[in-house]
C-alpha positions in Angstrom: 1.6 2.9 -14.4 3.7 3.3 -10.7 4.0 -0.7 -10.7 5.7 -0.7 -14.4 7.8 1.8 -13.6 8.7 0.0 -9.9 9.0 -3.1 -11.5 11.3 -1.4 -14.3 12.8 0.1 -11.7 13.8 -3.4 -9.9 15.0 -5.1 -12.6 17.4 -2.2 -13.7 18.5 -2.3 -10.0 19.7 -6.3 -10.8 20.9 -5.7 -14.4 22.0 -2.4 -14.8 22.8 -2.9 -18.5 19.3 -4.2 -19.5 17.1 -2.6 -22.2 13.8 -2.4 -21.1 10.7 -0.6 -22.2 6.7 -1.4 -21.1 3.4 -1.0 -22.6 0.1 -0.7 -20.4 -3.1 -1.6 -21.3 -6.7 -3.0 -19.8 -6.8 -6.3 -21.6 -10.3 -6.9 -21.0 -10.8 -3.6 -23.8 -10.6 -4.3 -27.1 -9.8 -0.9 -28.3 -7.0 -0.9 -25.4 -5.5 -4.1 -26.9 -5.7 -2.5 -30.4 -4.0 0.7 -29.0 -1.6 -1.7 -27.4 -0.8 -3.4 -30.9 -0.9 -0.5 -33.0 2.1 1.2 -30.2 4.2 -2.2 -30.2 4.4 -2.2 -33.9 5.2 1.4 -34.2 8.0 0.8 -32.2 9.2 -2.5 -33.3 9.9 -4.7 -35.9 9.8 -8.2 -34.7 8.4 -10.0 -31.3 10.6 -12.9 -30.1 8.3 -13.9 -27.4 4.8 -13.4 -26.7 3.4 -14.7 -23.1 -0.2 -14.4 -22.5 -0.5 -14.3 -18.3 -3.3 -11.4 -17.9 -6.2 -13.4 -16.4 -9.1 -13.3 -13.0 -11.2 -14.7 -11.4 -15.0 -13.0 -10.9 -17.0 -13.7 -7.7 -20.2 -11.6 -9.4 -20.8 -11.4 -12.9 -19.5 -8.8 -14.6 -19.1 -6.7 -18.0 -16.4 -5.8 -20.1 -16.6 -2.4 -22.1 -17.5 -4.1 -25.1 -20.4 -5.8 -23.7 -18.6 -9.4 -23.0 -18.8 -11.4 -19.6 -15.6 -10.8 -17.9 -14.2 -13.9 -17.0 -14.7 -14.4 -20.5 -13.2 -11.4 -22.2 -9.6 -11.1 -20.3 -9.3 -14.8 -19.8 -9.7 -15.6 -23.6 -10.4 -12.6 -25.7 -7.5 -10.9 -24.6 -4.9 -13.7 -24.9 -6.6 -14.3 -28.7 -7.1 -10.8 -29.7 -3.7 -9.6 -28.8 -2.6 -13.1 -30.1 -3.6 -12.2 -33.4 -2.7 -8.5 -33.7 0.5 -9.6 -32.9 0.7 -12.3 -35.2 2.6 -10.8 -38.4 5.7 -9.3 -35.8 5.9 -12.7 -34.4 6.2 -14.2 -38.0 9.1 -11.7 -38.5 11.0 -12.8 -35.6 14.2 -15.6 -36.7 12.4 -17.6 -34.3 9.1 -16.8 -31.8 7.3 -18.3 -29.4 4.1 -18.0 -28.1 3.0 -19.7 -24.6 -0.4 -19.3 -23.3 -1.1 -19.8 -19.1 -3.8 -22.1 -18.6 -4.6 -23.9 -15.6 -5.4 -27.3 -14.7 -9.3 -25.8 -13.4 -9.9 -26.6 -17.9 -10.5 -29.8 -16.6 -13.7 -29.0 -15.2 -14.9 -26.8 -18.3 -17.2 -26.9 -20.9 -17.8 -24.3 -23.9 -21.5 -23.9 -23.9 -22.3 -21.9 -27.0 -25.8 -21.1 -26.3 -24.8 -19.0 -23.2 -20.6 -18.2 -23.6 -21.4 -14.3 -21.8 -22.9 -16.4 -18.6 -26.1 -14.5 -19.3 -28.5 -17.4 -17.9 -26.5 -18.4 -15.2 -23.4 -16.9 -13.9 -21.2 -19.8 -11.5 -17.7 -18.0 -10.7 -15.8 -21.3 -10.7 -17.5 -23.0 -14.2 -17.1 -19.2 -16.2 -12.9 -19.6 -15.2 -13.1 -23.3 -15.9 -14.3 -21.9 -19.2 -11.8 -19.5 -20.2 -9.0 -21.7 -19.5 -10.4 -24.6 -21.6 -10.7 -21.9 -24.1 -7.2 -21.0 -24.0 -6.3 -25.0 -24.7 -8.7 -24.5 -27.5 -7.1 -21.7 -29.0 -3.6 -23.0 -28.4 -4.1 -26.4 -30.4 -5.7 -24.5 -33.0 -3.1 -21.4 -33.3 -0.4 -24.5 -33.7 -2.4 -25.9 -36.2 -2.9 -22.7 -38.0 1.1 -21.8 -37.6 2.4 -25.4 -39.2 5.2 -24.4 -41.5 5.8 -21.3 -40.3 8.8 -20.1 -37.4 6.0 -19.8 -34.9 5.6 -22.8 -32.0 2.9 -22.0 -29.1 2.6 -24.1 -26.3 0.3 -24.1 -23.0 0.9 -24.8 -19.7 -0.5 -25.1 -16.4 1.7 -23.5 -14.0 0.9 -25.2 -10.5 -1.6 -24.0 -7.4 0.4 -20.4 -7.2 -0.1 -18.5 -4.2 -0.9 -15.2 -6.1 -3.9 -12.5 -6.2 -6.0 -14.4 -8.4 -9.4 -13.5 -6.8 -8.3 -10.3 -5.3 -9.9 -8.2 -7.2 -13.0 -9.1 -5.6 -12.3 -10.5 -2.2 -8.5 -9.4 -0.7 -9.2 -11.0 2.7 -10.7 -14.2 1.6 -7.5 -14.2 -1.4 -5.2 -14.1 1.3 -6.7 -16.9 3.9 -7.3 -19.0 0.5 -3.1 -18.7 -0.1 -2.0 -19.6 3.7 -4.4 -22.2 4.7 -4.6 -23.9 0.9 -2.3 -27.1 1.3 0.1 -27.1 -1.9 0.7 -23.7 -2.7 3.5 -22.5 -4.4 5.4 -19.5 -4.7 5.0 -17.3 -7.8 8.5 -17.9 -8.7 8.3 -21.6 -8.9 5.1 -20.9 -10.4 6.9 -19.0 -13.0 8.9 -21.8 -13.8 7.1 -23.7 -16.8 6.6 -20.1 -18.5 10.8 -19.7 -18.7 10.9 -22.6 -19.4 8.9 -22.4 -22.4 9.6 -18.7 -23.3 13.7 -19.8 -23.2 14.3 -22.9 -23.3 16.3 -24.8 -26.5 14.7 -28.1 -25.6 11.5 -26.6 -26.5 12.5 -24.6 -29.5 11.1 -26.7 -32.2 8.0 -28.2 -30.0 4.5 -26.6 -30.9 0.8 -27.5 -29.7 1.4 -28.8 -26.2 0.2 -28.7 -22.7 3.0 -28.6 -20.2 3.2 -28.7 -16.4 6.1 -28.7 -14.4 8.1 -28.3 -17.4 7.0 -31.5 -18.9 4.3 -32.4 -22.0 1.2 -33.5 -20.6 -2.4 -34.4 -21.7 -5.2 -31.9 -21.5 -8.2 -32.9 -21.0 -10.1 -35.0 -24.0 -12.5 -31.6 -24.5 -9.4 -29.9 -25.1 -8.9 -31.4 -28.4 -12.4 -31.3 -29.6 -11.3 -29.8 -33.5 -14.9 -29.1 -34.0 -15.4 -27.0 -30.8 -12.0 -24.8 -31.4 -13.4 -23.9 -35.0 -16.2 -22.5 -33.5 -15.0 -20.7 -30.1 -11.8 -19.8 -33.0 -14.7 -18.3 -35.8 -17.1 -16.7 -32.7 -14.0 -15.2 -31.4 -13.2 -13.3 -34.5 -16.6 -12.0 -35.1 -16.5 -11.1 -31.3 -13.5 -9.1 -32.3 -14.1 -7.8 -35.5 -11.4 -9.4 -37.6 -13.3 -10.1 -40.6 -14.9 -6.5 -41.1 -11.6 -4.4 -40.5 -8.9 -6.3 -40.2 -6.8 -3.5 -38.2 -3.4 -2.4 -39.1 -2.4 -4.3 -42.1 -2.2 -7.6 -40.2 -3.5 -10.5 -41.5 -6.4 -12.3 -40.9 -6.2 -16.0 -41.3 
């Protein structure tokens, strides 16, 4: 709550005139999101843009308090969850985007659906690897879902950013890992291909890409494995609970 209200804080200080508001929640919760959804739609009747950035990194294997490996349950099931909560105030927006961080570590994923919670064998690098060829996943086939409608969502892989990914578990090592790592980049030019995405008119009408350095690129071939994304897409949902109770009104699709 004390870093919202800094950060609100900060930005005021730059543009005084700005209307600003923030929402808090633990991502890797399910009920949390839900609360977090319910309390956005109380209070508003469109969403413009919707960037999905909440993600970690897990030295030791951990839980989430619904039972889900965490890497695993902020990574992905927080981005779709809230994703699709969110889904009918996006469709009431003129025009809304949705743009989903990735990272170029997909390439070294693999959805294994015989052990998605890591249960048999936890490896910090392959469950991240994971979650962000789960977001590509999800991206292709939220596009592919969205066709026809006012909603484009687009991924991205934002650069080698010199941030806290990792922190959570090791500060000291974090911090060595960000000076001594060759290529690093600040987390405003990291933030760059987000903007971009979030604002930009050249972009406005583009749906179900990967982007780096504000430019379409190709994911990795696993990426686009239709098959694959209908299952992580229909496990996800069951994971969630969106068939029994569809929450609030919205839409299940």
């Amino acid at each position: 709550m004390v870093k919202c209200v800094s950060q609100v804080e900060r930005i005021r200080r730059s543009v005084p005139d700005a209307r600003l508001d923030f929402l808090r929640a633990d991502l890797s919760s399910q009920l949390e999101v839900r609360q977090l959804a319910e309390e956005f739609s109380r209070r508003y009747s469109h969403l413009d843009v919707l960037v999905n950035n909440a993600g970690a990194y897990f030295a030791k294997r951990q839980v989430s308090p619904d039972g889900l490996e965490m890497t695993f349950a902020l990574n992905h099931m927080g981005y779709f969850l809230v994703t699709c909560l969110l889904l009918d105030r996006l469709k009431a927006s003129t025009s809304a985007r949705i743009v989903i961080v990735s990272s170029e570590a997909h390439k070294q994923g693999m959805i294994d659906f015989q052990d998605l919670q890591s249960e048999h064998n936890y490896n910090r690098n392959e469950a991240y690897a994971r979650s962000k060829l789960a977001n590509l996943l999800f991206t292709y086939a939220l596009a592919r879902r969205l066709e026809g409608t006012r909603v484009t969502v687009n991924a991205l892989h934002p650069g080698s950013v010199a941030t806290n990914l990792g922190g959570n578990d090791n500060w000291l090592k974090t911090r060595l890992r960000n000076l001594i790592k060759p290529g690093m980049i600040r987390p405003e030019e990291g933030a760059k291909t987000i903007l971009y995405l979030a604002t930009s008119p050249e972009v406005g009408a583009v749906t179900g890409q990967y982007f780096y350095d504000c430019r379409p690129i190709r994911s990795s071939d696993g990426s686009y494995d239709v098959a694959d994304a209908v299952r992580l897409w229909r496990l996800s949902e069951s994971l969630a609970g969106l068939h029994a109770d569809p929450p609030y009104g919205h839409t299940v699709f």
